[in-house]
GUVEX-133689 format. One record per residue (C-alpha): chain; residue in three letters; residue number from 1; x, y, z. Coordinates in nm, 3 decimals, padded with zeros to 5 digits. Example, Ala and Ser with C-alpha at 12.3 -4.5 7.8 and 13.67 -1.06 7.14 Angstrom:
! residues 2
A,ALA,1,01.230,-00.450,00.780
A,SER,2,01.367,-00.106,00.714
This chain:
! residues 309
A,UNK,1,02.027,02.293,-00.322
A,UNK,2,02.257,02.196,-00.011
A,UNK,3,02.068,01.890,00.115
A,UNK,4,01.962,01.583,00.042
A,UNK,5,01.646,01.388,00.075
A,UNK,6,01.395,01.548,00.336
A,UNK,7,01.050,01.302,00.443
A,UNK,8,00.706,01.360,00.530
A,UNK,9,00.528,01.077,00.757
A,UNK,10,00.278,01.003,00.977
A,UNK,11,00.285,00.787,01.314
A,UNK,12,-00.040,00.564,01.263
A,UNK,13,-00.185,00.317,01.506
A,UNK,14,-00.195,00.002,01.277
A,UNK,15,00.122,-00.109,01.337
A,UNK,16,00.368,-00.148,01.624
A,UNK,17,00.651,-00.328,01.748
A,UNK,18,00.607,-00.498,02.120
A,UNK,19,00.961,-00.597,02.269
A,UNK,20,01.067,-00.734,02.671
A,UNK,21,01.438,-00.724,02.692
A,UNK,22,01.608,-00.909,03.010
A,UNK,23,01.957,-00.982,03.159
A,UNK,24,02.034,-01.316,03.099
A,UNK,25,02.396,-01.567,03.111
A,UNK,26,02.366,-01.548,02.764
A,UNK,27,02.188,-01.386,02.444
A,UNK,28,01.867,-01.547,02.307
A,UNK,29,01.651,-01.408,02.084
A,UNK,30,01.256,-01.595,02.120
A,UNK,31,00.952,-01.516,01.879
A,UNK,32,01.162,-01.462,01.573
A,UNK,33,00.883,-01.636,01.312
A,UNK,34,01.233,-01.634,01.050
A,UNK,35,01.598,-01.699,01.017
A,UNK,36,01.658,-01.346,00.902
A,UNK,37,01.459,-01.188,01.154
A,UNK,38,01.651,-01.392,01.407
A,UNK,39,02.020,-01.307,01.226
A,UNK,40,01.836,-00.950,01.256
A,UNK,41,01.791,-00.890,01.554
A,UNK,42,02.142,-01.029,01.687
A,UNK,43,02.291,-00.842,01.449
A,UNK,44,02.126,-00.511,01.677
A,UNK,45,02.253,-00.659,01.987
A,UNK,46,02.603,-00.730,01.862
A,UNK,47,02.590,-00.329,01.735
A,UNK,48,02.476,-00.219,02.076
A,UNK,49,02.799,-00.436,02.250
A,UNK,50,03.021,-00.310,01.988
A,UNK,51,02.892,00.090,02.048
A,UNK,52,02.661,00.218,02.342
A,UNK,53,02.714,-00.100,02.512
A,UNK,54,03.084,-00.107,02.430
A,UNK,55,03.245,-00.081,02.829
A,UNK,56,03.031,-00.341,02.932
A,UNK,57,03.245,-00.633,03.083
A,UNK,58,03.204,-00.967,02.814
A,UNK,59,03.088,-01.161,03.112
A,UNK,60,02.756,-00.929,03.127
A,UNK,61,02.724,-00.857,02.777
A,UNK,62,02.389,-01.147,02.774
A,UNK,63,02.023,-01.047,02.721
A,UNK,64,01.724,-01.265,02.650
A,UNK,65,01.489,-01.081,02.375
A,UNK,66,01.148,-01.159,02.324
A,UNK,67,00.969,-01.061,01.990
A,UNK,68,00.590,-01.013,02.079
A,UNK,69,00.487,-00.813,01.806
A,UNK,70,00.630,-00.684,01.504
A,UNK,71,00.602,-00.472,01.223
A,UNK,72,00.608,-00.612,00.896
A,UNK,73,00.921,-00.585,00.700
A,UNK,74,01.010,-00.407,00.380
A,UNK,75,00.622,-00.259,00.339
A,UNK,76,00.706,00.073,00.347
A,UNK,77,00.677,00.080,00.739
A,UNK,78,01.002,00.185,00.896
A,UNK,79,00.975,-00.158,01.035
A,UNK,80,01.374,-00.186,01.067
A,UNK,81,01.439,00.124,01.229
A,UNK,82,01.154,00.091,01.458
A,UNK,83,01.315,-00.259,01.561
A,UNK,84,01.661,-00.094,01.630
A,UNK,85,01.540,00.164,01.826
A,UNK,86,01.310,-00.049,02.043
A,UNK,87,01.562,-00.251,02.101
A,UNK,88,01.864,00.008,02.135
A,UNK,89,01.636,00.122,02.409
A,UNK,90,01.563,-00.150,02.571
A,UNK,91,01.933,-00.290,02.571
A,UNK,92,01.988,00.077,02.755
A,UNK,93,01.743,00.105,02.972
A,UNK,94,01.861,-00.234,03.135
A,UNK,95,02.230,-00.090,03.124
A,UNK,96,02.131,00.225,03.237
A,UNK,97,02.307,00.432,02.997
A,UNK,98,02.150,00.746,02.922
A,UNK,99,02.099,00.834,02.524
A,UNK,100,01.896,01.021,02.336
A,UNK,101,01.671,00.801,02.082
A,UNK,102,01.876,00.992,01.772
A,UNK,103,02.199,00.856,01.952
A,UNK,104,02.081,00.532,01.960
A,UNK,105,02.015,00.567,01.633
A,UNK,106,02.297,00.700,01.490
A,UNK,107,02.522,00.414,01.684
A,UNK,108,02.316,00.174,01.573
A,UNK,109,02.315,00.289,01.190
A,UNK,110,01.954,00.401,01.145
A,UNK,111,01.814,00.734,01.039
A,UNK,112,02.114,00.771,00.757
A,UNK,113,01.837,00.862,00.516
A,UNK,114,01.563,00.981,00.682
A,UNK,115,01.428,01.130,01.044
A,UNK,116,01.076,01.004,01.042
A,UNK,117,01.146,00.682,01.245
A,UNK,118,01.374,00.861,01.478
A,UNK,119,01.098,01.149,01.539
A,UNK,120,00.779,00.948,01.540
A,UNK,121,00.963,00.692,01.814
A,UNK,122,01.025,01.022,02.052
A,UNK,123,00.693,01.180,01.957
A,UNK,124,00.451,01.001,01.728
A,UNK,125,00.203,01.269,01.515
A,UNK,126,00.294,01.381,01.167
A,UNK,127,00.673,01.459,01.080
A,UNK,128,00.902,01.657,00.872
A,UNK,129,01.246,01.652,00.861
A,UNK,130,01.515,01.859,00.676
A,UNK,131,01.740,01.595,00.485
A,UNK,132,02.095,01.568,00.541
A,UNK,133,02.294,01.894,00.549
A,UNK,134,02.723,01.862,00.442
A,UNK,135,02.703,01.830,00.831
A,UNK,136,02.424,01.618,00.945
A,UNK,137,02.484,01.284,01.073
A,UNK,138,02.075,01.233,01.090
A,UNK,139,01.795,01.476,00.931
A,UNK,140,01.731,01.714,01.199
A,UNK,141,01.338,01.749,01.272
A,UNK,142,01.174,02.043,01.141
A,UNK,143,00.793,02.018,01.211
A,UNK,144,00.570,01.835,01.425
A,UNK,145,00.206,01.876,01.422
A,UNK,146,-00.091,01.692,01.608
A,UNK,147,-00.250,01.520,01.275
A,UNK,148,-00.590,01.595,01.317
A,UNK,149,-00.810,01.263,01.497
A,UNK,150,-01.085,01.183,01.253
A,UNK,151,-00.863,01.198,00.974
A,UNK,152,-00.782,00.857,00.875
A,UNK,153,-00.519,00.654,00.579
A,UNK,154,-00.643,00.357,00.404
A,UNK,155,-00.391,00.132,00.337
A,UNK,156,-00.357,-00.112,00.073
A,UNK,157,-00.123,-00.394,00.185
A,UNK,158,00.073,-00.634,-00.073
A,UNK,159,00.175,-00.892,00.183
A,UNK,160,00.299,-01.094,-00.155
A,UNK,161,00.593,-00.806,-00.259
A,UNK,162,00.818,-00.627,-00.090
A,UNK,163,00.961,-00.284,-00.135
A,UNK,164,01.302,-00.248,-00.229
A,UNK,165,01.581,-00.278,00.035
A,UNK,166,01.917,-00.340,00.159
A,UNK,167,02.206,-00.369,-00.139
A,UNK,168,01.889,-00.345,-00.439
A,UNK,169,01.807,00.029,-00.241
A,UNK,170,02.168,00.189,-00.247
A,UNK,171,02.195,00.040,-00.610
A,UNK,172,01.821,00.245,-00.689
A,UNK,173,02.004,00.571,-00.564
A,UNK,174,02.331,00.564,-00.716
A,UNK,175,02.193,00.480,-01.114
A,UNK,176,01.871,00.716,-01.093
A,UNK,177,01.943,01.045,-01.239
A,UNK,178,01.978,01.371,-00.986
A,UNK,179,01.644,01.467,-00.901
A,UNK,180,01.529,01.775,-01.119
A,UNK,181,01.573,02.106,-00.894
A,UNK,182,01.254,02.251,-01.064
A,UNK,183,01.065,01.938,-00.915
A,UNK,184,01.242,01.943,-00.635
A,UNK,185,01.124,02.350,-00.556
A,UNK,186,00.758,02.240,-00.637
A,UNK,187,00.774,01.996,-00.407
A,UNK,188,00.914,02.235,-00.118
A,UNK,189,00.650,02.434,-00.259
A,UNK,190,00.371,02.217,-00.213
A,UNK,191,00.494,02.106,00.153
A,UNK,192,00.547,02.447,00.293
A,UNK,193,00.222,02.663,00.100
A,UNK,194,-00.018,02.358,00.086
A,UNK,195,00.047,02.026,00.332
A,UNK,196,00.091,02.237,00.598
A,UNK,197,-00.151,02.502,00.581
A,UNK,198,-00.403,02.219,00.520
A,UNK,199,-00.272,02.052,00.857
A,UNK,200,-00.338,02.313,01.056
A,UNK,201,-00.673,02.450,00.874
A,UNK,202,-00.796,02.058,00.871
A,UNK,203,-00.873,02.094,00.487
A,UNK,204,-00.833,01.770,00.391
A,UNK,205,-00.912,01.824,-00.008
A,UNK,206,-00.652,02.025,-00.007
A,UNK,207,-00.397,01.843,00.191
A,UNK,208,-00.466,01.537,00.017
A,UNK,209,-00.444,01.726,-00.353
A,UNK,210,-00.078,01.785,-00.189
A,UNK,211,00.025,01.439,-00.127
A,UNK,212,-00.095,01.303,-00.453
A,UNK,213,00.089,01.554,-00.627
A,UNK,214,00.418,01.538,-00.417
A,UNK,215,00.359,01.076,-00.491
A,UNK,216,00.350,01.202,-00.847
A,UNK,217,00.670,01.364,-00.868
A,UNK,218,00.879,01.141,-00.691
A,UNK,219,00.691,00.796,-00.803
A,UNK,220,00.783,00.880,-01.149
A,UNK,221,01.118,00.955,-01.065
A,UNK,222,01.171,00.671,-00.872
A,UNK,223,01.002,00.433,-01.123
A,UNK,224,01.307,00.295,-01.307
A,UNK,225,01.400,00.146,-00.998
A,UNK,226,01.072,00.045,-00.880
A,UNK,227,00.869,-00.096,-01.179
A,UNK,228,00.648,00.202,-01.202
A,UNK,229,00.498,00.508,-01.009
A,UNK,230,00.427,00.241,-00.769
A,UNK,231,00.625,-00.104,-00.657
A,UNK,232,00.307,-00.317,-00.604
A,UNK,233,00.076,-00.305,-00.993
A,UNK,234,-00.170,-00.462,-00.789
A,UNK,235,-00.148,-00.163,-00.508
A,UNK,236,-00.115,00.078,-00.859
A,UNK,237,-00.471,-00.043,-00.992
A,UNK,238,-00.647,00.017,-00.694
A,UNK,239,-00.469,00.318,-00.600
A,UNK,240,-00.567,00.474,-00.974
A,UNK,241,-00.966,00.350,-00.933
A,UNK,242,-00.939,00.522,-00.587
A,UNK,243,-00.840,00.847,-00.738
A,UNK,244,-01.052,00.784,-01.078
A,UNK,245,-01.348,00.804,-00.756
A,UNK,246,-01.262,01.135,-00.727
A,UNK,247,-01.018,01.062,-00.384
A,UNK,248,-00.729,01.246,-00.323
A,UNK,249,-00.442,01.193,-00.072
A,UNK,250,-00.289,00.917,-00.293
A,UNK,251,00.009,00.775,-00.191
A,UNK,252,00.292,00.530,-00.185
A,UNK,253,00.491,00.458,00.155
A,UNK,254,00.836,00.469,00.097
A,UNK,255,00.933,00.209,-00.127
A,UNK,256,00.622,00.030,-00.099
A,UNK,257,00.458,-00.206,-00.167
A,UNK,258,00.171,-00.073,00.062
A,UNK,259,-00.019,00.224,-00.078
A,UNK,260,-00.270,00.462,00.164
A,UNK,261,-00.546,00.655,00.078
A,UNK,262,-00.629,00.951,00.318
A,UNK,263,-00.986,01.020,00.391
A,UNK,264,-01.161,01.281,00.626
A,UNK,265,-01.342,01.025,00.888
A,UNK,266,-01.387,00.636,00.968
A,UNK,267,-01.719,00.613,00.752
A,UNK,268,-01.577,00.689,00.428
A,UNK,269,-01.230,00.480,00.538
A,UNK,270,-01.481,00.216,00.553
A,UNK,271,-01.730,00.277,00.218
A,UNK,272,-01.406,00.311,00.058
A,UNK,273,-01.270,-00.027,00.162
A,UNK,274,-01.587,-00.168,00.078
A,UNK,275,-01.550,-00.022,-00.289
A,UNK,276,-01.201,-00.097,-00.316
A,UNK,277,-01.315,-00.485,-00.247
A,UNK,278,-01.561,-00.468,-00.466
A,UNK,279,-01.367,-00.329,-00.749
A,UNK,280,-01.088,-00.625,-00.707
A,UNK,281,-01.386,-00.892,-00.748
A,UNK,282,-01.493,-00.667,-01.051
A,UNK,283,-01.189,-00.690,-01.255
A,UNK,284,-01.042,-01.006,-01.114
A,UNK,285,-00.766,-00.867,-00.962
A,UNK,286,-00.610,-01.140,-00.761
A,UNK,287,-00.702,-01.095,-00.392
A,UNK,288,-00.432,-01.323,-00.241
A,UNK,289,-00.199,-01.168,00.012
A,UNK,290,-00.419,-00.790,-00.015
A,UNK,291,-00.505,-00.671,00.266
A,UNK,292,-00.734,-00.358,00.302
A,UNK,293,-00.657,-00.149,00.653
A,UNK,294,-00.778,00.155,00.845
A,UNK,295,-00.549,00.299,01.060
A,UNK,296,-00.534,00.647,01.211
A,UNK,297,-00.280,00.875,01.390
A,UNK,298,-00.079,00.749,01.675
A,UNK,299,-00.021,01.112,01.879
A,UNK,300,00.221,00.975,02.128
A,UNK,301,00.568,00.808,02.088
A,UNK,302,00.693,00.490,02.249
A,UNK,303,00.557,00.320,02.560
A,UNK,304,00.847,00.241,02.802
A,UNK,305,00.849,00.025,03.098
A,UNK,306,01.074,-00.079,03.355
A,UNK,307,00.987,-00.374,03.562
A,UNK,308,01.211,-00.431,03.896
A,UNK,309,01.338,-00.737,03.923
């Protein structure tokens, strides 16, 4: 109908990335736990020389990095575009050159796709964005909203999968078939007359009725390419005797593998865990790399601070 894509998230408190950036002589990344995460993140600074950073003098183009805390990678996280903006920030902040966080984003090649990370970096809270118009060189944001505070997503972690990325993910998008437009007019549907009413009324049966059946649509669309409604079968079992308990709000992030659960307050986040557990012991589900987590929103957006020298 004009656009592509469009994305619902949430900024939750689970998760983060922790960065200090510093001149240096010469560029060294410390606290990368892998080779790739190392090639990574030098990779970021060599895009912020070659762009923002591009009249810079070679002789000052040297930071030392340090990686303090990270998000984990290709869960369903937005753990790579969270790592290029913290660090396309950084890298200006030291430079002083003044950008906007979609700037940085755009030069640095994130936020092709979708706006969430972009938005949720500025402003944290739950997220909407509007796809990618003939014009748009990143979604613009359409709606933020303060999610409400006792609300809270369950998250089933498959630490032993990962969701699909990189050349696998562009390969998913040009062999699926055009997403139906009657499906795609529900799902508009179910955002604009459902999910957000429900936000704002804080009917959480209802908004959670609307994210299982929006994770419906598109996991079944998107299961050719991903093994299934959902990447993770482990994450898919759990995620079915969760809604066979009668809760709603069932969900896949992204590609996966992590699946969340949304549940009105921290006592049920926590009866449900202890069910969830249960159940894997039950049916011998293997419980290796599964990790069970309660998170809840994050309301604000990233934490900035400049130390003089």
């Amino acid at each position: 109908m004009g656009r592509k894509f469009g994305s619902i998230g949430l900024a939750i408190n689970s998760h983060r990335i922790v960065i200090t950036a510093q001149l240096a002589s010469e560029t060294n990344v410390i606290g990368a736990e892998t080779v790739e995460l190392h090639q990574r993140v030098l990779e970021i600074i060599k895009q912020f020389y070659a762009s923002l950073g591009q009249s810079i003098p070679l002789e000052k183009q040297g930071v030392l990095v340090e990686l303090i805390e990270l998000i984990p990678s290709h869960a369903g996280l937005g753990s790579g575009t969270q790592l290029a903006l913290a660090l396309g920030t950084a890298l200006s902040q030291l430079y002083q050159i003044s950008a906007t966080t979609q700037y940085i984003a755009e030069q640095l090649g994130r936020g092709t796709r979708s706006g969430i990370g972009i938005a949720s970096f500025d402003h944290g809270g739950f997220i909407i964005d509007g796809g990618l118009g003939a014009g748009s060189s990143s979604p613009p944001l359409l709606v933020r909203y303060d999610f409400p505070q006792s609300w809270r997503v369950v998250m089933i972690m498959d630490t032993g999968n990962q969701g699909i990325h990189g050349k696998q993910e562009l390969h998913a998008f040009d062999s699926l078939t055009p997403f139906p437009l009657t499906e795609s007019q529900t799902i508009c549907h179910l955002v604009l007359m459902q999910l957000l009413p429900a936000i704002v009324e804080k009917n959480i049966t209802s908004f959670g009725q609307a994210i299982t059946d929006i994770q419906s649509l598109i996991g079944d669309h998107f299961a050719p390419a991903q093994g299934g409604r959902y990447t993770s079968q482990r994450v898919a079992s759990l995620l079915h005797y969760a809604q066979q308990q009668g809760h709603t709000g069932i969900a896949q992030s992204s590609w996966g593998p992590t699946g969340c659960i949304f549940v009105p307050n921290d006592h049920i986040a926590k009866q449900l865990i202890t069910d969830l557990s249960h159940y894997v012991k039950q049916q011998q589900i293997s419980d290796k790399e599964l990790l069970f987590i309660t998170a809840k929103v994050n309301k604000e957006g990233a934490k900035i601070e400049v130390l003089a020298s």
